[in-house]
Residue, then its C-alpha position, 0 to 999 in steps of 0.5 A: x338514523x333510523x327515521x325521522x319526523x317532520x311536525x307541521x307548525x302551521x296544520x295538523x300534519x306530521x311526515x314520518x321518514x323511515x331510514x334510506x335502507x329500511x324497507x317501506x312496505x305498500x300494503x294495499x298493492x302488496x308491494x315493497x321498496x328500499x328508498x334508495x332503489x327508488x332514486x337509484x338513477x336520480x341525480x340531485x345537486x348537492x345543498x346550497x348549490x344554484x339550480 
């Protein structure tokens, strides 16, 4: 997968996802993260598990 996008039904909205490995650049403070260094330590419940 290299991105996926999510299109609001109900607004003018879209979200665009970029591929876990891809590298997302912030511009405006000349900074650049992988998506998985920023949940590195993050522990999530597997889906359809009781939180």
């Amino acid at each position: 997968m290299r991105q996926y996008v999510l299109i609001a039904q109900d607004r003018p909205a879209i979200d665009a996802y970029p591929d876990p490995e891809a590298p997302i650049h912030f511009e405006s403070i000349g900074c650049t993260l992988l998506l998985r260094e920023v949940y590195d330590k993050a522990e999530f419940e597997a889906p359809g598990q009781p939180t």
